[in-house]
C-alpha positions in Angstrom: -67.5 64.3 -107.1 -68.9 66.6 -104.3 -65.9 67.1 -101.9 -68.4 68.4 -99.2 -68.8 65.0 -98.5 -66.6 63.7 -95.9 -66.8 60.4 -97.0 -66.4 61.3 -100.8 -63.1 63.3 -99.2 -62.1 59.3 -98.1 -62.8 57.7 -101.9 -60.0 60.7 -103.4 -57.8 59.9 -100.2 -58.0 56.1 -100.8 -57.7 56.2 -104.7 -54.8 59.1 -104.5 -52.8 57.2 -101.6 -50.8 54.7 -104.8 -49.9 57.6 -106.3 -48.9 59.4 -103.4 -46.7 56.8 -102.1 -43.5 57.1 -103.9 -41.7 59.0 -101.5 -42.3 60.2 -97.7 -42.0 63.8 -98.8 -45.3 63.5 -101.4 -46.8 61.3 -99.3 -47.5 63.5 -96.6 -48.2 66.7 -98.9 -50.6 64.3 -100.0 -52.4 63.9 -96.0 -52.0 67.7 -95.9 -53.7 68.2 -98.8 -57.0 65.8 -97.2 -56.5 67.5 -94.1 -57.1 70.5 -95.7 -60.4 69.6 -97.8 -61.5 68.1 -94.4 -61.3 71.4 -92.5 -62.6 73.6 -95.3 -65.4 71.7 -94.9 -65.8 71.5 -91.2 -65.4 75.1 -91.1 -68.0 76.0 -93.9 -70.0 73.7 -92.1 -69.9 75.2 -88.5 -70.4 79.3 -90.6 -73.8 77.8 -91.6 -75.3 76.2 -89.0 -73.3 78.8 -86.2 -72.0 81.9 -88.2 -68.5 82.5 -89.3 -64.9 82.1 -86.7 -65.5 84.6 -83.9 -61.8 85.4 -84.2 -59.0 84.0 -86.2 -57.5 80.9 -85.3 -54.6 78.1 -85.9 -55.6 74.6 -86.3 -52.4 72.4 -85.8 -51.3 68.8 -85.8 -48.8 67.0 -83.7 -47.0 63.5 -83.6 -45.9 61.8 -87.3 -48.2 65.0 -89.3 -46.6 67.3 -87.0 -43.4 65.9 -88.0 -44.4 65.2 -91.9 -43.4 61.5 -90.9 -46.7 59.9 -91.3 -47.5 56.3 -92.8 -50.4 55.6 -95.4 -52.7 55.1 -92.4 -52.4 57.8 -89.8 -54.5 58.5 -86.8 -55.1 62.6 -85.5 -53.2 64.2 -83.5 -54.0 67.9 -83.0 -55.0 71.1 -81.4 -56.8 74.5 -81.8 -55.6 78.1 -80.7 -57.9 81.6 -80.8 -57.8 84.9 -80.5 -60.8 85.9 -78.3 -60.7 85.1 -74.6 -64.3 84.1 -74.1 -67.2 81.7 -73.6 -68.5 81.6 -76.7 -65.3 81.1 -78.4 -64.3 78.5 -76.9 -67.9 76.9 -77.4 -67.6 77.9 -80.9 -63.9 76.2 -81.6 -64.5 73.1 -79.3 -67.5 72.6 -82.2 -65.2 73.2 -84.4 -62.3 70.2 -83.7 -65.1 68.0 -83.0 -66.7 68.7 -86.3 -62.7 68.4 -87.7 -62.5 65.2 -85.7 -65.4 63.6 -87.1 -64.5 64.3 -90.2 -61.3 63.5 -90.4 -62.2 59.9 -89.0 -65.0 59.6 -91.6 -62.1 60.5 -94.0 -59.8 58.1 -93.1 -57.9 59.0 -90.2 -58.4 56.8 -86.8 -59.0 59.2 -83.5 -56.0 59.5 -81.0 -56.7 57.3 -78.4 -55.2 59.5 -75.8 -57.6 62.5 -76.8 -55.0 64.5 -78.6 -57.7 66.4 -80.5 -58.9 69.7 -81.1 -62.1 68.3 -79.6 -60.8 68.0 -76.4 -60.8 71.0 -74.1 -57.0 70.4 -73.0 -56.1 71.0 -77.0 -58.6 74.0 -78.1 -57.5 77.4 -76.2 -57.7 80.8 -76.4 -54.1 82.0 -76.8 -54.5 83.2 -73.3 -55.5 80.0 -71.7 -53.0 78.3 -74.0 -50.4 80.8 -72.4 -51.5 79.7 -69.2 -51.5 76.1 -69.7 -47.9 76.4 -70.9 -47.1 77.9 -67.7 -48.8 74.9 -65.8 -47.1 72.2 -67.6 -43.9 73.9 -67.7 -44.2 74.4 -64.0 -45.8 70.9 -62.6 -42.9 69.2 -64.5 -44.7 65.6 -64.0 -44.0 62.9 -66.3 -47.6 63.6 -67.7 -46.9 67.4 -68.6 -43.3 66.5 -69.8 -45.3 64.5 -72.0 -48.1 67.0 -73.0 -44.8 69.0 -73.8 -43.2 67.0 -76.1 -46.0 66.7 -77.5 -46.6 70.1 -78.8 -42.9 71.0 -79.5 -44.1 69.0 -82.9 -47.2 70.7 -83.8 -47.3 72.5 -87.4 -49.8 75.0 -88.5 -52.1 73.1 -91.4 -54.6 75.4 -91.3 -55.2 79.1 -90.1 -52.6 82.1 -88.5 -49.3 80.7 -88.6 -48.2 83.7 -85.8 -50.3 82.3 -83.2 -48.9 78.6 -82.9 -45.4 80.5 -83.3 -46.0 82.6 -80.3 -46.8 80.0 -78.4 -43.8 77.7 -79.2 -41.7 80.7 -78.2 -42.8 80.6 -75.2 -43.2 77.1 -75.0 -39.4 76.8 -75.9 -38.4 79.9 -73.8 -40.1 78.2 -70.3 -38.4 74.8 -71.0 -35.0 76.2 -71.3 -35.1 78.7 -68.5 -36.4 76.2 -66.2 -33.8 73.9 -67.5 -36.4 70.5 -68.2 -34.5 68.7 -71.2 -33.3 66.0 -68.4 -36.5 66.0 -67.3 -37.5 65.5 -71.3 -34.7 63.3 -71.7 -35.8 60.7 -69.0 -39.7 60.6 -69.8 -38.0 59.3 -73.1 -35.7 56.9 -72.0 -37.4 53.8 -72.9 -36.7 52.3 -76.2 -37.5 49.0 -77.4 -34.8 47.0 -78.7 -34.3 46.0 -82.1 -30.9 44.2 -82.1 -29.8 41.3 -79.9 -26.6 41.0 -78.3 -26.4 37.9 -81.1 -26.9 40.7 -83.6 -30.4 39.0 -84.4 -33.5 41.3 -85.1 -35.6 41.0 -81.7 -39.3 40.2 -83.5 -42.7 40.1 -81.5 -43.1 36.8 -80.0 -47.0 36.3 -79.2 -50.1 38.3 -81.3 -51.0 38.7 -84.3 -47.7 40.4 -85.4 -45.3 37.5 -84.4 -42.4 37.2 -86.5 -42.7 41.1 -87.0 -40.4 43.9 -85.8 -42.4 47.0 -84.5 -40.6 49.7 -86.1 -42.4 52.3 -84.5 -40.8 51.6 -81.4 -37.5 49.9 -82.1 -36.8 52.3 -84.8 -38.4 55.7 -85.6 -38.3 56.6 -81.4 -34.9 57.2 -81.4 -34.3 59.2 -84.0 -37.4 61.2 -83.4 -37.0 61.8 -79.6 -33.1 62.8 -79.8 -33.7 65.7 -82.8 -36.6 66.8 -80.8 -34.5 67.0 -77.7 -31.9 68.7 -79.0 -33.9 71.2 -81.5 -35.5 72.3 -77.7 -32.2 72.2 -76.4 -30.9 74.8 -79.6 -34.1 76.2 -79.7 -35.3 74.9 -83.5 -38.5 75.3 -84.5 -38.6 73.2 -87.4 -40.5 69.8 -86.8 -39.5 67.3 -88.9 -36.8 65.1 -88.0 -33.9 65.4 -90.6 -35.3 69.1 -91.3 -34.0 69.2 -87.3 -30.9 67.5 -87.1 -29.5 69.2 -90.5 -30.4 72.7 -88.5 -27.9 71.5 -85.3 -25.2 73.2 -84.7 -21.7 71.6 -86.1 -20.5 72.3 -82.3 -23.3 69.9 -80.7 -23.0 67.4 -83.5 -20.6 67.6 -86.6 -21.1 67.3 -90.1 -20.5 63.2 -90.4 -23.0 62.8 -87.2 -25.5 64.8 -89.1 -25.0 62.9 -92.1 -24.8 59.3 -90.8 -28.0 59.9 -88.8 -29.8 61.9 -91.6 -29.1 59.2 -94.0 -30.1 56.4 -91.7 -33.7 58.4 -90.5 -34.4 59.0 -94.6 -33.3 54.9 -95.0 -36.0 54.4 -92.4 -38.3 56.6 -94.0 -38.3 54.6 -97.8 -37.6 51.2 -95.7 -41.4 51.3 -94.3 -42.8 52.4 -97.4 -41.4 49.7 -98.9 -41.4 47.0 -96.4 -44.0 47.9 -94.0 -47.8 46.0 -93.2 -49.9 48.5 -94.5 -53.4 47.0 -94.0 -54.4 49.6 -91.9 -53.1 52.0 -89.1 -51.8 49.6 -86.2 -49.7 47.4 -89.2 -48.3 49.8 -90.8 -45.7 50.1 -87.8 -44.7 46.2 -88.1 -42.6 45.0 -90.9 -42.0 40.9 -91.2 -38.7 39.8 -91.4 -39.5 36.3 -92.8 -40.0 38.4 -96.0 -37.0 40.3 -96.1 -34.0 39.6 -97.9 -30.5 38.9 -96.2 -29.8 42.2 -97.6 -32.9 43.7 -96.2 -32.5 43.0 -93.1 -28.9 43.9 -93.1 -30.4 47.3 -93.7 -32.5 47.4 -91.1 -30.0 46.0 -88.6 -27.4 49.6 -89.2 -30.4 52.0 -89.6 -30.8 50.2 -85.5 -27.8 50.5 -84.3 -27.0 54.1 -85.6 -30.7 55.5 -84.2 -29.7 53.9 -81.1 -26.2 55.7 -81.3 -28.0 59.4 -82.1 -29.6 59.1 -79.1 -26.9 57.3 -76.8 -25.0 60.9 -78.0 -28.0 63.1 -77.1 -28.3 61.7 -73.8 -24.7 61.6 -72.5 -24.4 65.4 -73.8 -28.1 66.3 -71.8 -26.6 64.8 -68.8 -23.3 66.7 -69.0 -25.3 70.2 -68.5 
C-alpha cells in the first residue's frame, strides 16, 4: 500500500486501531506513529512543490496527544515553531500545518474546532514571535490567554527539534511563575461538571442523543488533568502526561498515598473508557451509558469521581493558600 496517500494512511489507522487498543499507553504510540507518516508526507510534499524547510522546526501537539491521553477517535490539536524570523518562513510553515491539517483530517483525525492548528497563524511562529506572544499572553492575563496558556503547557514535540518547543516552555513556565498566574490558572478551570449526586447516583445527560450517558470528558478526565497540570506549572514539570506528572510531584506538595490514590484512579479512568466508552466516532467516545454497566461498574466509576474531584479540591485549597 502506498503510504503517500493520505487516505491509504486512514485504511492502516482504521485496520491497526483493534490491535492498538489494549492499553492507553499503545494506543497512543499507535496515533503517534499516524501522526508521523502524516507529516512525513506533508513535508515531502510541501519540498516538492516549494523546496525543502527554510529552517529547522518543531511541530507539536496539545490537548489529549499532548498529554498521550487520547481516545480511538481524536481530533488535532497543534502548533508549529521555526528558526528564521521572516516572511517567507512563516509563508512557508503556515503551508506547511495546513498541508499537516488536511492531512491529518483526511487520515482520520477531526479539525479543532477552536483553530488549535498549526494552520492557524496564532499556532505557527518563528521562535521569536512565539517569544513574543508568550510575553503577550503572559502579560494580558484574560481568561482567553489563561486559556491559550494552558493550552500549551501540554504540547509535546511529535515531529522536528525537540530544543525549540523546550525553550519556549522555559519561558513559558518561567513568566507564569514570576508573574504569579496559577490562581489566575486555577479559576479559568474551576468549572467541573458533576458526576455524583448528593444521593450518590451518577448525574447522566438528560436530553440529546446521549441521554442516559455520563460525559466522562467533563465529569471525569478534567479534574485529574487540570490539577497535575496546575501543579507541574506550579513545581515547574515539564512532563505532559497526567500520571507521568503527578508521580514527578514533590512528596512535600502531595505525599506518597495522594500520589498513589490519584495515579491509580486517573490509570482506572484510562482502561475504564477503553472498555466502556461509545466509540462510534470522536464526540461518543467521551460518553459511556450506564444502563450497560454492571453494579460493579458503575461502583467503579463512582470512586474514580469522587477521588478526581478530591485531587483537585487539594490543588485548589493549596493554590489559594500562596
Amino acid at each position: 500500500m502506498n503510504l503517500n496517500n493520505y487516505s491509504n494512511i486512514n485504511a492502516i489507522r482504521v485496520k491497526g486501531l483493534s490491535d492498538a487498543t489494549i492499553s492507553n499507553e499503545q494506543l497512543n504510540h499507535f496515533h503517534d506513529l499516524i501522526y508521523d507518516q502524516v507529516i512525513s508526507v506533508a513535508v515531502s510534499k510541501l519540498s516538492k512543490e516549494y523546496g525543502s524547510p527554510p529552517s529547522p522546526f518543531c511541530f507539536f501537539v496539545m490537548g489529549s496527544a499532548g498529554r498521550m491521553e487520547q481516545s480511538i477517535w481524536s481530533d488535532q490539536d497543534h502548533g508549529l515553531v521555526f528558526t528564521t524570523n521572516s516572511n517567507d518562513s512563516q509563508e512557508y510553515f503556515l503551508k506547511l500545518g495546513e498541508e499537516i491539517s488536511e492531512g491529518l483530517e483526511l487520515a482520520g483525525y477531526k479539525k479543532c474546532s477552536g483553530s488549535v492548528m498549526a494552520s492557524n497563524p496564532l499556532w505557527c511562529k518563528s521562535m521569536k514571535d512565539w517569544e513574543i506572544q508568550l510575553g503577550i499572553w503572559v502579560g494580558e492575563s484574560t481568561w482567553e490567554t489563561i486559556r491559550y496558556l494552558l493550552i500549551f503547557a501540554d504540547a509535546r514535540t511529535i515531529f522536528g527539534e525537540n530544543s525549540l518547543l523546550n525553550t519556549l516552555k522555559e519561558k513559558a513556565f518561567d513568566e507564569v511563575k514570576s508573574k504569579q498566574l496559577l490562581l489566575r490558572m486555577l479559576h479559568n478551570t474551576m468549572y467541573v461538571k458533576k458526576g455524583v449526586g448528593v444521593l450518590g447516583q451518577l448525574l447522566v445527560e438528560t436530553h440529546g442523543a446521549y441521554t442516559g450517558s455520563i460525559n466522562l470528558k467533563e465529569t471525569a478526565f478534567l479534574p485529574f488533568v487540570n490539577a497535575a497540570r496546575l501543579l507541574s506549572l506550579f513545581e515547574g514539570i515539564k512532563e505532559t502526561a497526567t500520571l507521568s506528572r503527578i508521580s514527578h510531584i514533590s512528596e512535600s506538595v502531595l505525599p506518597h498515598n495522594d500520589k498513589s490514590l490519584y495515579s491509580n484512579n486517573f490509570s482506572a479512568l484510562l482502561d475504564y473508557r477503553l472498555k466502556h466508552g461509545s466509540h462510534r466516532d470522536y464526540d461518543s467516545g467521551h460518553y459511556v451509558n450506564i444502563n450497560k454497566l454492571t453494579k460493579d461498574e458503575k461502583k467503579v466509576l463512582k470512586q474514580i469521581l469522587k477521588v478526581g474531584e478530591q485531587f483537585y479540591e487539594h490543588v485548589r485549597k493549596l493554590l489559594e493558600r500562596m
